[in-house]
C-alpha positions as CSV (number, residue, x, y, z in Angstrom):
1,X,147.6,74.9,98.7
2,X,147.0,73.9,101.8
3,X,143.5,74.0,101.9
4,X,143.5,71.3,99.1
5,X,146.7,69.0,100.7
6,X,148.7,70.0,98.3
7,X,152.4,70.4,98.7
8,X,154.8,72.4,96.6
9,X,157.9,70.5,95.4
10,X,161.1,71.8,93.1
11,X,160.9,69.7,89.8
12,X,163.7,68.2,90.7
13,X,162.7,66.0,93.6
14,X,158.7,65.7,91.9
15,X,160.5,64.0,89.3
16,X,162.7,61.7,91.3
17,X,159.5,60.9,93.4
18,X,157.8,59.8,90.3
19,X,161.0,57.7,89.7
20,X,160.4,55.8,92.6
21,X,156.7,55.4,91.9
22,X,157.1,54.3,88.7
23,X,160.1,54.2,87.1
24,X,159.0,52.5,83.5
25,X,156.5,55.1,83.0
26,X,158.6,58.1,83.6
27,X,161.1,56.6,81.2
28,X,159.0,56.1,78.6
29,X,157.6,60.0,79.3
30,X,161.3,60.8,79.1
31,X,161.6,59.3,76.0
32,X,158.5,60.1,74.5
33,X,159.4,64.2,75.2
34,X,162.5,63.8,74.2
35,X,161.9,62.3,70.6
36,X,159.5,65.2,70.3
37,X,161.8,67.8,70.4
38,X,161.6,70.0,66.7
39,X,165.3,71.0,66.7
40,X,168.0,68.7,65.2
41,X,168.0,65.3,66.7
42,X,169.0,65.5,70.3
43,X,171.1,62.8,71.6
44,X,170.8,61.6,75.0
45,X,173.3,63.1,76.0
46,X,173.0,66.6,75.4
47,X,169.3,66.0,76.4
48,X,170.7,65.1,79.8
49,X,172.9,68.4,79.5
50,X,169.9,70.4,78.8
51,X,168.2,68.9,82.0
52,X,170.9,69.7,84.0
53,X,171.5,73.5,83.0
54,X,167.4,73.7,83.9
55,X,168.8,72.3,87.2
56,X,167.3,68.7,88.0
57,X,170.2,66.9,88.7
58,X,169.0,64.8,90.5
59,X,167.0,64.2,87.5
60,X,170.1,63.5,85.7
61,X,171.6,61.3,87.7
62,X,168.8,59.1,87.9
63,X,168.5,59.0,84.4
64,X,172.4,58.6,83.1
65,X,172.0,55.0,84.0
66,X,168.9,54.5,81.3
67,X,170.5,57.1,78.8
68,X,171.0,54.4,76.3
69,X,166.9,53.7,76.0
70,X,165.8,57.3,76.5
């Protein structure tokens, strides 16, 4: 990775990076993802759970503040 300037990030903190760059954008993507799901219709919450247990919470924290428009 290196060779190409590339640096390897946890999810966790690429996704809070990308909250900083861009914050409307990655919401809508939130939303968008989550609204896609097949199972029964996840609320925001237990969508926020879900994120959590695939351990991004910082993910979730920046997000609990906007749960009620993802």
């Amino acid at each position: 990775m290196a060779k190409f300037d590339i640096e390897a990030m946890h999810p966790d903190a690429f996704i809070s990076d990308l909250l900083d760059l861009n914050q409307a954008q990655v919401l809508k993507a939130v939303y968008a993802q989550r609204k896609s799901l097949k199972s029964l219709p996840v609320e925001a919450s237990d969508y926020l759970a879900a994120l959590l247990k695939l351990g991004l919470p910082m993910t979730v924290k920046a997000l609990e503040a906007y749960r009620f428009i993802i």
